[in-house]
C-alpha positions as CSV (number, residue, x, y, z in Angstrom):
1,X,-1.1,35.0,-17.1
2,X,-3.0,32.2,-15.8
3,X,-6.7,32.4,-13.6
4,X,-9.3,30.4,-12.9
5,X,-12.5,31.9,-11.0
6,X,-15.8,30.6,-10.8
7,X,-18.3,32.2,-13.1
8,X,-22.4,32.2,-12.4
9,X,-24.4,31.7,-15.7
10,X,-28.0,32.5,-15.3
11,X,-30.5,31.1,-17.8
12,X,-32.7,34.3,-19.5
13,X,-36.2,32.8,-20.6
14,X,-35.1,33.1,-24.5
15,X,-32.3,30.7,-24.2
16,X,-29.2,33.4,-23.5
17,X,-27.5,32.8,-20.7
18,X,-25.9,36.0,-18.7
19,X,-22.6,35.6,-16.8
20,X,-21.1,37.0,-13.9
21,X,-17.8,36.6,-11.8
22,X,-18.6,37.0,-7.8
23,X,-14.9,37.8,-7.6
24,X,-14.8,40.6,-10.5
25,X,-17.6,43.1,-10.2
26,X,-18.3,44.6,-13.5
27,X,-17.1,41.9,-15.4
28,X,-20.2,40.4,-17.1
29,X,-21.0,38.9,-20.3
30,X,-23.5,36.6,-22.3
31,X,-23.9,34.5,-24.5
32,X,-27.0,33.5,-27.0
33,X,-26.5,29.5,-26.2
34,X,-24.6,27.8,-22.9
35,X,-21.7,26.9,-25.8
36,X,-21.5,30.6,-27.0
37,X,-21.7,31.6,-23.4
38,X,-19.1,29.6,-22.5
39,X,-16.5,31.5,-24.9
40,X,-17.7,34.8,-24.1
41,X,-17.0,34.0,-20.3
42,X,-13.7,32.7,-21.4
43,X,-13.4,36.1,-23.4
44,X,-14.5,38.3,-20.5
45,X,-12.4,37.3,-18.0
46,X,-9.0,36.9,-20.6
47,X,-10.3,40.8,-21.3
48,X,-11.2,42.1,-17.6
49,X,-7.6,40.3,-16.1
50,X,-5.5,42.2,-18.9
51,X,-7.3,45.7,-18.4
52,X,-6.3,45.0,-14.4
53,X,-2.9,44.3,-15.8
54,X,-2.3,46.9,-17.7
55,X,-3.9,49.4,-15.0
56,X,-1.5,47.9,-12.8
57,X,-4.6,46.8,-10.1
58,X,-4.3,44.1,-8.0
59,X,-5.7,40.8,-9.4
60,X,-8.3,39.7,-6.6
61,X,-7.9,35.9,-5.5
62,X,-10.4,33.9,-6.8
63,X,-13.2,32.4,-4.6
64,X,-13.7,28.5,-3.7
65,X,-16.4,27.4,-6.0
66,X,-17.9,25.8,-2.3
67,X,-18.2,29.2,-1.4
68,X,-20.4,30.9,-4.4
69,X,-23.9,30.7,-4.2
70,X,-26.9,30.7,-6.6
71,X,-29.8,32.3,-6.4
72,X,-32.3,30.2,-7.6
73,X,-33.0,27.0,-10.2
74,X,-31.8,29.0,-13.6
75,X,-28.7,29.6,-12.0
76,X,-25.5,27.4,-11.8
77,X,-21.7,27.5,-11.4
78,X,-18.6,26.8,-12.8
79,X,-15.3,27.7,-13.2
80,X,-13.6,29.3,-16.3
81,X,-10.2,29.5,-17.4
82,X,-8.4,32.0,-19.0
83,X,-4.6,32.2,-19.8
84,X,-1.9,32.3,-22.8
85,X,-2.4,28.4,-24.2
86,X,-5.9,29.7,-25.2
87,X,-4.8,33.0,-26.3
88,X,-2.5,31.4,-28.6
89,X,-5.0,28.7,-29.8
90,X,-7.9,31.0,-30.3
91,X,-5.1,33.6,-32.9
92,X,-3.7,30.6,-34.6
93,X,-7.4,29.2,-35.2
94,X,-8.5,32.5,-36.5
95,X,-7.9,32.9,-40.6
96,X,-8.0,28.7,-40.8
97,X,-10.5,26.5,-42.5
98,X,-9.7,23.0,-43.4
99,X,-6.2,22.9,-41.6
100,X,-4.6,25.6,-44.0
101,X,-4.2,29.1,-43.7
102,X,-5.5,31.6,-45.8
103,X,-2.7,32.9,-46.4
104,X,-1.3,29.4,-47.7
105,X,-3.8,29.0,-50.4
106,X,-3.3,32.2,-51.3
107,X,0.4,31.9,-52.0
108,X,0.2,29.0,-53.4
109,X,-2.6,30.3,-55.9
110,X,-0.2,33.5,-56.9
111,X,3.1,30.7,-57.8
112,X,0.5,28.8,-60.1
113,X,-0.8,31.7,-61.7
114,X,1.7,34.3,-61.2
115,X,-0.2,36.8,-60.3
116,X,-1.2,38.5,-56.8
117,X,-4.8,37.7,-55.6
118,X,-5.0,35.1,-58.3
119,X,-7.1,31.4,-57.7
120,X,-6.1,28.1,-58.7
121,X,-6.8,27.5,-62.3
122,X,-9.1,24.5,-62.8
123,X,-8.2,21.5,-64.2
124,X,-9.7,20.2,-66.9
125,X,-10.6,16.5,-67.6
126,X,-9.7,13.8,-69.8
127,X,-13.0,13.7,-71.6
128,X,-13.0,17.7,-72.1
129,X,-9.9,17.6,-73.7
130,X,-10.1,18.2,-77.4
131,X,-7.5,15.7,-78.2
């Protein structure tokens, strides 16, 4: 599942920013910084269209975002997107620091030491070696 609808983020006075969806009443969420907010809107709307899925509601067209108005300076629009290529990229992201899984340096950790839960052994230098 694929949507795009235009989302209204309204700057609080401590630097949060609160989102709504003219299209989706209920569906509001915020964030502590405009980037935070930005995956939280991302997150709301991925969340609210699968609980109208699963419901089996109808999924309301989205608005023009001509059409959606602001009510005053600390308010501005844009549209978010929320469908199964972020889905996929948000799980495959999760668990991975420095391009390899957890799960990889793990395993390999357990064939060097041969043991479950087991770290890499550290190697030793040249000029420690007592030989």
């Amino acid at each position: 599942m694929e949507h795009v609808y235009p989302a209204i983020f309204r700057a609080n006075k401590n630097g949060s920013y609160t989102i709504t969806f003219p299209d989706l009443p209920g569906c509001i969420s915020e964030g502590k910084s405009l980037p935070n907010a930005m995956v939280w809107a991302n997150a709301a709307l991925s969340e609210w269209m699968q609980f109208l899925a699963d419901r089996n509601e109808a999924i309301p067209a989205p608005s023009p975002i001509a059409a959606v108005k602001t009510k005053g300076k600390a308010e501005f629009v844009t549209l978010i997107y929320a469908g199964p290529s972020l889905d996929r990229l948000a799980a495959s992201a999760m668990g991975r620091k420095g391009g390899k899984a957890k799960s990889d340096k793990k395993t390999a950790a357990v064939r060097e030491n041969g043991k479950k839960g087991g770290r890499p052994r550290r190697q030793e230098s040249a000029a420690a070696s007592p030989l």
